[in-house]
N, C-alpha and C positions, 0 to 999 in steps of 0.2 A: 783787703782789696775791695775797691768799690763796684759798683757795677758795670761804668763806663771802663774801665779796665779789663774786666771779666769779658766784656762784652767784644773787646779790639782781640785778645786772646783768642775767642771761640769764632771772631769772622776767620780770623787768622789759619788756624786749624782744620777750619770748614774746606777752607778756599787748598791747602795744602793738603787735605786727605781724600779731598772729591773723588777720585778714581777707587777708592773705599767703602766712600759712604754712598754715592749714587745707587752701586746694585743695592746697598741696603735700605734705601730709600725704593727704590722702585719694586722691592723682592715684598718688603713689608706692605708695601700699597697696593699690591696685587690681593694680597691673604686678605688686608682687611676690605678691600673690595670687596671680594669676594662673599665675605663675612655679611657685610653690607647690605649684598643683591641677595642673599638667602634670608638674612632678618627682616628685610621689602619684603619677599615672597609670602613669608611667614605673616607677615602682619596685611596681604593685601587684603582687602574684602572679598573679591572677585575667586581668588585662589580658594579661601578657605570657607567659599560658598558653591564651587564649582570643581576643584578639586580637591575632596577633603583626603584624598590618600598622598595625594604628596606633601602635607604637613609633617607627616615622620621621616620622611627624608629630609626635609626643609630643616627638623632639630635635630636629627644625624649629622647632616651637612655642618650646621652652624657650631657644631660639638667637635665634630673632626678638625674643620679650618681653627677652629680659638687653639686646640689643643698642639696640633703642627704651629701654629703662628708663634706660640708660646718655643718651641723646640728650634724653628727655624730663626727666630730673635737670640736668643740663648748662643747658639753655634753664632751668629755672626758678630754679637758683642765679644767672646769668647777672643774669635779671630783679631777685632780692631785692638783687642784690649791687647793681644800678642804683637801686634806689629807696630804699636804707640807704646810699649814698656821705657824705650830709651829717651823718647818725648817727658814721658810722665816722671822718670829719673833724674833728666837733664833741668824739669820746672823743680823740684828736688832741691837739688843741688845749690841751682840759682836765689833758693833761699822763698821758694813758693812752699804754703803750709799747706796739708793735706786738705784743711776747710776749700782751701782758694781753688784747690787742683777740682773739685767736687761742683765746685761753682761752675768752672770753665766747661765741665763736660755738660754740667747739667744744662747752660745755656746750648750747648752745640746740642745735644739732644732735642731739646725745645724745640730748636728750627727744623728741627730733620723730622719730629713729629707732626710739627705742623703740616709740613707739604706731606707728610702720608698723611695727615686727615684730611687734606685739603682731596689728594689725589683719590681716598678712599669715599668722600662723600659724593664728586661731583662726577667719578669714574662709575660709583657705583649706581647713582642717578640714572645715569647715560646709558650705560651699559646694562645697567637692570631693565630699562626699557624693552633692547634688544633679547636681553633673556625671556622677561613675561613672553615674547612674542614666540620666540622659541621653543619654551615650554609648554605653549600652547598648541603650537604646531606638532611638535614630540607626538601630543595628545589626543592629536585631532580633532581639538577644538578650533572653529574658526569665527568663531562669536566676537572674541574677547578681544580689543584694542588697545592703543597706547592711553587712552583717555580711564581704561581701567586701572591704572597703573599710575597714583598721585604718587607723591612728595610724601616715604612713612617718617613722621616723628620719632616714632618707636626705636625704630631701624637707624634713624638717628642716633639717638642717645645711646642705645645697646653697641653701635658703634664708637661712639665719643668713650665710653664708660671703658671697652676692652682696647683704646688707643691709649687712656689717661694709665690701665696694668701694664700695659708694656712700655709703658713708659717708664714707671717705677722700678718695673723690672728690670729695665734696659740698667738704668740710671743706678740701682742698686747693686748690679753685678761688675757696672764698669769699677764705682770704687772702693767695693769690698777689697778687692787685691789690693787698691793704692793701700787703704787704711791698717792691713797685715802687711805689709814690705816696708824695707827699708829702700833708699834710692839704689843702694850698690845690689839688691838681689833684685832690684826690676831690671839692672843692667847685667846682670847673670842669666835670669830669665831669655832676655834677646839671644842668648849664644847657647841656650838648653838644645842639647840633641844634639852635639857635634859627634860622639861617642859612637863608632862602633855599633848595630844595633845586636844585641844576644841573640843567639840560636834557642827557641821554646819549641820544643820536644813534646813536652807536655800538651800545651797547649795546643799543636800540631795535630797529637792523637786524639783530643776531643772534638776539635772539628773536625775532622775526618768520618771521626763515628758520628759526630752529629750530622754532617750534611748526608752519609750515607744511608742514616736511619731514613729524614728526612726524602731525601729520595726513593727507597725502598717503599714506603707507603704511599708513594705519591703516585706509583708505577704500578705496584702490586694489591693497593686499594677497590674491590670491585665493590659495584650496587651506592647508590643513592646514601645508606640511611649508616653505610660506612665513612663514604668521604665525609658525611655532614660531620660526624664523630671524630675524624684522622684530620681535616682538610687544618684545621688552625696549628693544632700538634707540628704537624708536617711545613707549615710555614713559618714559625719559631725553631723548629731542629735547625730550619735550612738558614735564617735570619742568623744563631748562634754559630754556626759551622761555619757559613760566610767572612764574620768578621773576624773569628778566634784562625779562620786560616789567611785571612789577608794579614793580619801583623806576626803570624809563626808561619806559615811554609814558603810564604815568598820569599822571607828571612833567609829559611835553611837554603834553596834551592838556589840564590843567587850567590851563598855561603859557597855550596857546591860549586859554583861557574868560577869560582875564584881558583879553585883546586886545580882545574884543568891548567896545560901547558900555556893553549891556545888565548887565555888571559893575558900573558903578558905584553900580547900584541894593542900598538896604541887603541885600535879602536874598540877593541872587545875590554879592554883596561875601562877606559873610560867608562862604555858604557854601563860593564855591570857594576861599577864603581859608584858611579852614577845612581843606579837605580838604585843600588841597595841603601845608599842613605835618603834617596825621595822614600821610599819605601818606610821606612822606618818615622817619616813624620807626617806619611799621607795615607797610612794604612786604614785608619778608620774612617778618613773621608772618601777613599775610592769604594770601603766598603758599603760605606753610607750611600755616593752615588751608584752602587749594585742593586743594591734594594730598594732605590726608589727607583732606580730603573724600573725595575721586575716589576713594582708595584703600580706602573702607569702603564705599561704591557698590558698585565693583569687583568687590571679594570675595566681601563679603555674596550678592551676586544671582548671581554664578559659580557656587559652591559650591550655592548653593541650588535653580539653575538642573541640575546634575552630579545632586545628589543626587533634585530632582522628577522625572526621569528615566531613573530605572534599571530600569523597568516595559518601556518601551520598546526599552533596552536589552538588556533580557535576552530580550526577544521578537523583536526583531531579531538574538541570539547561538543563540538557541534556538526556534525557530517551534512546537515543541510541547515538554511537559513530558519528551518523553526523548529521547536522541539517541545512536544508535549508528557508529560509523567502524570502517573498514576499512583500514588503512595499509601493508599488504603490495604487493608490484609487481602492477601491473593493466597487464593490454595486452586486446588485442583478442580474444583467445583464451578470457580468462576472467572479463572484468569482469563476464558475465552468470549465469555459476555464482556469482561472489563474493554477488552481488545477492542472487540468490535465496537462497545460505548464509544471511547475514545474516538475511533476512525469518523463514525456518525459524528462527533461533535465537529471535528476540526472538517468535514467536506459540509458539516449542516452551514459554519460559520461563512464558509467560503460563497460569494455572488452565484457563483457557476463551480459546482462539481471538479469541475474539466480543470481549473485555474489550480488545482493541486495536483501537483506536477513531482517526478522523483522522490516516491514516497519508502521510508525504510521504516520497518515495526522491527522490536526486540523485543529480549525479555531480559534483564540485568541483575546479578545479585552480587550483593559486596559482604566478602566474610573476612573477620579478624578471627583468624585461628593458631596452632600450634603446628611446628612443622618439626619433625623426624623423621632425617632421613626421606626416603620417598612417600611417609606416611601424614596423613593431616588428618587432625583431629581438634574437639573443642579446645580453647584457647583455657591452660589454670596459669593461676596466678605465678610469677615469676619464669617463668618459661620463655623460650625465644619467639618472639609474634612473628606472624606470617599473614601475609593479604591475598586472597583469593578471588581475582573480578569473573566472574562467569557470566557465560551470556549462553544463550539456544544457537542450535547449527541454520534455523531459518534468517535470523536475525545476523547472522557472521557472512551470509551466500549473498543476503541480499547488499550488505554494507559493502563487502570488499569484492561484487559480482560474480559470484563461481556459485558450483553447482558440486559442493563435495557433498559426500557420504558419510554417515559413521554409524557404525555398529552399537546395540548397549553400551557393551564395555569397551568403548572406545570414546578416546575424548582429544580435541585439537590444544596443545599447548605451547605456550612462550611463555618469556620474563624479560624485566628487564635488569636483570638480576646478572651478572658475566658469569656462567656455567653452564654445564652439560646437563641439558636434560634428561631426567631418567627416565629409563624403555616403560618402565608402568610407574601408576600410582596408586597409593590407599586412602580412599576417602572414608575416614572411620572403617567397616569391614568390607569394605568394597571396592576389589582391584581393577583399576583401567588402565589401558596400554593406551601411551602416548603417541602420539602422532606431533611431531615439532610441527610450527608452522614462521613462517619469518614476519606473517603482517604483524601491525601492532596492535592489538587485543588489551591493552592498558590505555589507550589514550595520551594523555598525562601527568599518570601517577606519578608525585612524587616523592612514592618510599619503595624500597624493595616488594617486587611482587610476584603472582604469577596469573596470569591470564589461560584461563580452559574454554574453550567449548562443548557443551556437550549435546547431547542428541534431540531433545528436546525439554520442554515445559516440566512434563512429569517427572525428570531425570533431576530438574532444577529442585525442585521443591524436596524429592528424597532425600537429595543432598542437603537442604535448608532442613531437613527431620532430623539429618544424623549429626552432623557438627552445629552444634547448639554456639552463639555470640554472646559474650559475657553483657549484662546491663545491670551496673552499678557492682554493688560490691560480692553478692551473691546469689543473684537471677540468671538464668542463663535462657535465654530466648533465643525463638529460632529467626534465623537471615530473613531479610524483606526481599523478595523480587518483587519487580519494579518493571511495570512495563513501558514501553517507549515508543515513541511516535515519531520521524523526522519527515518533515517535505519542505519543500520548496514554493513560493507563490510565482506565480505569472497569471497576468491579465488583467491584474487590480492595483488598489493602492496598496499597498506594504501597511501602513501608518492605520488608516480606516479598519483594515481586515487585525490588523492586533489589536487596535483599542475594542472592536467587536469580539476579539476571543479573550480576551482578559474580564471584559463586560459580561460575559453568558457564562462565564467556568464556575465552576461552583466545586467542582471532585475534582480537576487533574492543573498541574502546576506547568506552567507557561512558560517559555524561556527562547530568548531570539539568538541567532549568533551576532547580529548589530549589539545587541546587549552587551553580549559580553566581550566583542572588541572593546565598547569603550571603556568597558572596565581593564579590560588589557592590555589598551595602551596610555590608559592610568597609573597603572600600576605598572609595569614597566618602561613609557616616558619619565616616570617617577626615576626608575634606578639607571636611566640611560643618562636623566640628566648629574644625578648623583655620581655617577660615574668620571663624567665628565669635569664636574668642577673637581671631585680628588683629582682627577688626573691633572688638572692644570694646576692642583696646587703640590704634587709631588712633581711635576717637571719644575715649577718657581725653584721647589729645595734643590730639585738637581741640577740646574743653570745656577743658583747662589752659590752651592759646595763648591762646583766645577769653578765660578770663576775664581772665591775666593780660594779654593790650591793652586790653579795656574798662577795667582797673585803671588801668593804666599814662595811658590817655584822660584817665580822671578826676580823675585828680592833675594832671596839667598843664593841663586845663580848670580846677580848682577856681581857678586863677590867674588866667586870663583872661577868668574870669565878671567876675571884681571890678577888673578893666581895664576891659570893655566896662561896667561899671556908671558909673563915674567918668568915661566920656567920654558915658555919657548916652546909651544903649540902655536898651529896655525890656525888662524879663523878660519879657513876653512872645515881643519877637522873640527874645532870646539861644533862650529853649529853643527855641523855632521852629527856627531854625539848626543848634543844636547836634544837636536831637533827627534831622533830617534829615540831617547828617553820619554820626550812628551809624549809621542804618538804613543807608545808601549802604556805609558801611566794612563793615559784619555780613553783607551778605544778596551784595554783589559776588562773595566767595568762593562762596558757594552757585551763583551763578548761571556762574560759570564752570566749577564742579566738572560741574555738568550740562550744560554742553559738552561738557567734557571728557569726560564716558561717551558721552552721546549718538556722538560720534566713535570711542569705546573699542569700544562694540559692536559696531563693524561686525567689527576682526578678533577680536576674544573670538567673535563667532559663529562664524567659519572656526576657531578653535579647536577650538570645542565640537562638531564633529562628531567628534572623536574618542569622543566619548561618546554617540554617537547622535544628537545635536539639528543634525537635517537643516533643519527649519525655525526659521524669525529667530525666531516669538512664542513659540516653545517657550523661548526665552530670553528675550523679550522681555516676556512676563507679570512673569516675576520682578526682571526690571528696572524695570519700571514701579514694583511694591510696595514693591522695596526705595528707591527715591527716594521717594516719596511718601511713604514712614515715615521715612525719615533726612530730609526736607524739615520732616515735624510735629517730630522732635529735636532740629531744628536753632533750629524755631521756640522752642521750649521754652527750651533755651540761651538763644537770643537775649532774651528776653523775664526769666530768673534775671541774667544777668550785666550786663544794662541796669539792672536794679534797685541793683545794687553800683555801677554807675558815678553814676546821679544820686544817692545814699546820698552819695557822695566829694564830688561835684561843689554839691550845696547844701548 
C-alpha cells in the first residue's frame, strides 16, 4: 500500500470516527497544555528568581499531569481500539495486511497529534500567560507582568518530546492487538460481554472489609501526626473496596431484584435487566469516574480551604505585626534584665516611644519529651515522643486579655490532640492539676502536642532542670526559654523603622508578620495552584470516562432498541427505561464520590491543623462550595454527554 492510499483510508476513518476522536483530541490537548504552562512556569526566570518555593510544585505538577496523561491516553486508545475491532476485521478480510492496517492508524494518529501539539503549544502560550498572572496574584505579588513571561524553548521541547511518547504509545497499543488477532477474534471481540455477568462473593467481601477498614480510620483517626500516618492507607483501602464493590455487589444486588415477583413487571424487567448488563461492562469506569470524582472534591476544597486561611495563620505565628526573640541561655539570674534589654531596644529603635503601640511580652519553651500516661518525662530513645509548648501565665493574660490566676501547682492546659484531658499531670516528680482551657496555646503546631501554662518564669526553667531534651545521640540538655516581644507600629514608616531594627540588633532575632505572609502565601499559593491544575486534569479524565461510557452505551443500546421494537415495546416505554438506566449509571458515581468525602473530611480536618484550621467549618465552608459546584459540572457533563448518547441511540 502506498502512501496516497494510506493516506484516502485515514482521511476516511478520521472524517467517520470524529465523535471518537474529538474528546480525544481535545482531552489530550488539555493534559499536555497543561503540561506545557507548568514546564513555562518552571523554566521562567521571573518565577524561579521570585518564587523559588513553587518550583517543587511546578516538578510535582509536571510529574502528576505526564503520569495521568500517560493513563488517560492508554483508557482512551483502549476504548477506540474496542469500538473499531469490526473496522480493523472487516480491512482483514478485504485482504489489508496487518503492515498496511499499522500505516492507516499511524497516519490517523499523526493528524490527531498534530492538532494536540498544535492546541498544546499555542493554548499553552495563551493560557500560561493568564496562569503567570494568576500565580502571581495567588501570591501577592503585584510586580510581575505579561512581558515577564517570554516564549520557553525549554517548555517547548519538553512538550514536543512527551507528545512524540504518546504518540508511540498511542500507536503501539492500537496495533499490538491487530498483530495478536486474527480477523474472525477482533470480530468475536465486538460481541465479548454478552454473557450473563457472575455473582463474586468473594470479591464482595473484600471490598466491604476494604472500604469499611478504610472508613473506620478515616473517622476514628485523632491528632495530626496519626492521619499523616493512616491518611494514604485509608485512601487505597477505600480506592480498592470502591472498585472490587462496583463490579461484585452491584452484580449481586441487581441479582437479588431479579428474584423479586415485582420484576416481571415490564418496567422493573427492563430496567434492572438493563442495568445489570451496563453494569457488568461499565463497572470499572463508573468506578474510575468515583475516584476521580472524590479526588477533584479532595483537592479543590483542601487547597482552598490552606490557602482561605492564612490570615489566621499568620495571626496565630505572629499575634502583632512585629516580633522580637532572644535565643541566648536564660536562667533565673537574667531572664529579667534580658526582658527589659529587649523592651529598651525595640522603643530605643522606635522615633517616639509612644508609636509602640499593643505590646505583648512572653516567655516560651519548646520540649520533645516522653509521655506516659499523665506523666512526662526526658525523651529515651524509642519511646513514644510528645511535644510540650509552655509559655508564663503573664504572657497567656496579656495575649488572650484576662486576668486568670494559678496556684504553684497549678497549670492551664490544651492539645490539639482529640482527648480528655487529665485532672493532673507529672512533670518528672511533680504533680499539677489541670485546669482545661479552650484558647489555642499551640499556635500552628503541626504534630501532636500539648500546650500548658504555667505560673511563672521560675516555674518555666524547674521544668527546663527536670526534663532534660535529647541533642544528638547521647547529650541530654536542658529546653531553651525564649523570650518574646510582640507590638504593633503607628505613627511611622513600617519599612524605615525595620530596616533600623534589623540595622542596630546585634542579640535578639527580628521577624514581621508581612514576612511571613509572603512566605505564606508562597507557599500555599503554591499548593492552591497545584491543586487546581490536578483538579482540572481529574475532571478532563472524568468528562473523557463519562463520555467515552455514554458512547460506548449508545452503540450497544442502538441494537437493542430495534430488538425491543420487534418484539413489540413501545417507545415510549424503551426511552422510559432506558432514560432511567442512564440517570441511575451517571449520578451513582456522584453520589458515592460524596460519601466518599463526607468520610474524607473527617481526617483531611485532623490534617489541616497543621495549617491552623482548629475548627471543622473553617474547612468545611469550602467543602460545601466545592461539591455544590463540581455537583452543577457534574450536572452539565451529564446533561452534554446524554445528548451524544441518544444522538447514537435514535
Amino acid at each position: 500500500m502506498n502512501f496516497a492510499i494510506a493516506k484516502k483510508f485515514a482521511k476516511k476513518n478520521l472524517k467517520a470516527n470524529r465523535s471518537l476522536l474529538i474528546p480525544f483530541v481535545i482531552s489530550s490537548g488539555i493534559m499536555l497544555m497543561l503540561f506545557n504552562i507548568m514546564a513555562s512556569l518552571l523554566d521562567n526566570q521571573y518565577v524561579r528568581t521570585r518564587h523559588e518555593m513553587l518550583l517543587t510544585f511546578m516538578i510535582l505538577g509536571l510529574a502528576v499531569i505526564a503520569i495521568l496523561a500517560v493513563i488517560f491516553v492508554l483508557y482512551s486508545t483502549n476504548f477506540l481500539i474496542k469500538r473499531r475491532n469490526k473496522e480493523f476485521a472487516l480491512y482483514g478480510i478485504l485482504g489489508l495486511e496487518k503492515k498496511h492496517i499499522r500505516k492507516i492508524i499511524s497516519l490517523e494518529y499523526l493528524v490527531l497529534f498534530a492538532l494536540i501539539g498544535l492546541m498544546a503549544v499555542i493554548g499553552g502560550y495563551v493560557f500560561g500567560q493568564l496562569t503567570f498572572l494568576g500565580v502571581n496574584k495567588l501570591m501577592k505579588d503585584v510586580s510581575g507582568g505579561l512581558m515577564d513571561f517570554p516564549f520557553s524553548l525549554k517548555a517547548f521541547v519538553m512538550t514536543m518530546v512527551a507528545l512524540v511518547v504518546l504518540y508511540i504509545i498511542t500507536v503501539a497499543r492500537s496495533t499490538v492487538g491487530i498483530y495478536l488477532s486474527t480477523p474472525a477474534t477482533l470480530l468475536r471481540k465486538g460481541h465479548s460481554g454478552e454473557g450473563e455477568p457472575k455473582s463474586r462473593y468473594l470479591l464482595m467481601i473484600i471490598g466491604f472489609a476494604s472500604l469499611a477498614a478504610g472508613y473506620i480510620m478515616a473517622l476514628t483517626i485523632k491528632g495530626v501526626l496519626s492521619a499523616l500516618s493512616y491518611f494514604f492507607i485509608a485512601v487505597g483501602l477505600v480506592m480498592l473496596g470502591t472498585y472490587l464493590l462496583s463490579i461484585s455487589f452491584s452484580i449481586i444486588v441487581l441479582k437479588a431484584l431479579k428474584k423479586r415477583k415485582s420484576y416481571y413487571q415490564p418496567v422493573h424487567f427492563l430496567n434492572v435487566s438493563g442495568l445489570l448488563y451496563r453494569m457488568k461492562s461499565n463497572a470499572v469506569a463508573l468506578a474510575s469516574i468515583t475516584i476521580l470524582s472524590t479526588a477533584v472534591i479532595v483537592t479543590v476544597s483542601t487547597t482552598a480551604a490552606i490557602y482561605g486561611n492564612i490570615q489566621t495563620m499568620a495571626t496565630n505565628a505572629y499575634p502583632r505585626a512585629y516580633q522580637a526573640r532572644y535565643y541566648g541561655k536564660v536562667n533565673k539570674e537574667n531572664y529579667k534584665t534580658v526582658e527589659k534589654n529587649m523592651a529598651q531596644y525595640v522603643y530605643d529603635t522606635a522615633k517616639d516611644p509612644q508609636h509602640i503601640k499593643n505590646v505583648y511580652k512572653a516567655f516560651n519553651m519548646s520540649i520533645y519529651c516522653q509521655e506516659n500516661g499523665n506523666k512526662f518525662t526526658s525523651y529515651k530513645e524509642g519511646a513514644k515522643p510528645c511535644y510540650l509548648e509552655v509559655t508564663e501565665l503573664n504572657g497567656y493574660n496579656q495575649l488572650f486579655h484576662k486576668k486568670v490566676t494559678l496556684q504553684d501547682n497549678e497549670v492551664l492546659m490544651n492539645t490539639n490532640v482529640k482527648k480528655q484531658l487529665p485532672q493532673t499531670i507529672v512533670l518528672k516528680d511533680k504533680t499539677y492539676k489541670v485546669k482545661p482551657v479552650s484558647d489555642n496555646l499551640l499556635g500552628q503546631y503541626g504534630v501532636d502536642a500539648y500546650g500548658i501554662v504555667v505560673k511563672d518564669v521560675d516555674t518555666m526553667l524547674t521544668i527546663s532542670d527536670d526534663i532534660k531534651i535529647r541533642q544528638g545521640a547521647d547529650k541530654m540538655v536542658n529546653a531553651r526559654v525564649v523570650p518574646e516581644m510582640d507590638w504593633n507600629l503607628e505613627g511611622e514608616s513600617n519599612e524605615a523603622f525595620y530596616t533600623k531594627l534589623k540595622k542596630n540588633n546585634h542579640n535578639f532575632s527580628v521577624y514581621t508578620r508581612q514576612e511571613y505572609l509572603k512566605s505564606v502565601y508562597e507557599l500555599n499559593g503554591g499548593f492552591l495552584f497545584l491543586g487546581i491544575i490536578i483538579g482540572i486534569v481529574f475532571l478532563t479524565g472524568t468528562i473523557l470516562i463519562t463520555y467515552y461510557k455514554q458512547m460506548s452505551e449508545g452503540y450497544e443500546d442502538r441494537d437493542k432498541y430495534q430488538v425491543m421494537k420487534k418484539v413489540g415495546l413501545s417507545d415510549r416505554l424503551i426511552k422510559k427505561t432506558s432514560a432511567s438506566q442512564v440517570v441511575w449509571m451517571f449520578f451513582a458515581p456522584l453520589i458515592v464520590a460524596s460519601i466518599h468525602c463526607l468520610v474524607a473530611s473527617k481526617i483531611i480536618f485532623e490534617l489541616l491543623q497543621m495549617f491552623a484550621i482548629t475548627r471543622y467549618m473553617q474547612y468545611g465552608i469550602y467543602f460545601i462550595a466545592v461539591l455544590l459546584v463540581f455537583m452543577a459540572v457534574y450536572f452539565i457533563i451529564f446533561k452534554l454527554t446524554s445528548r451524544a448518547y441518544y444522538r447514537i441511540v435514535q
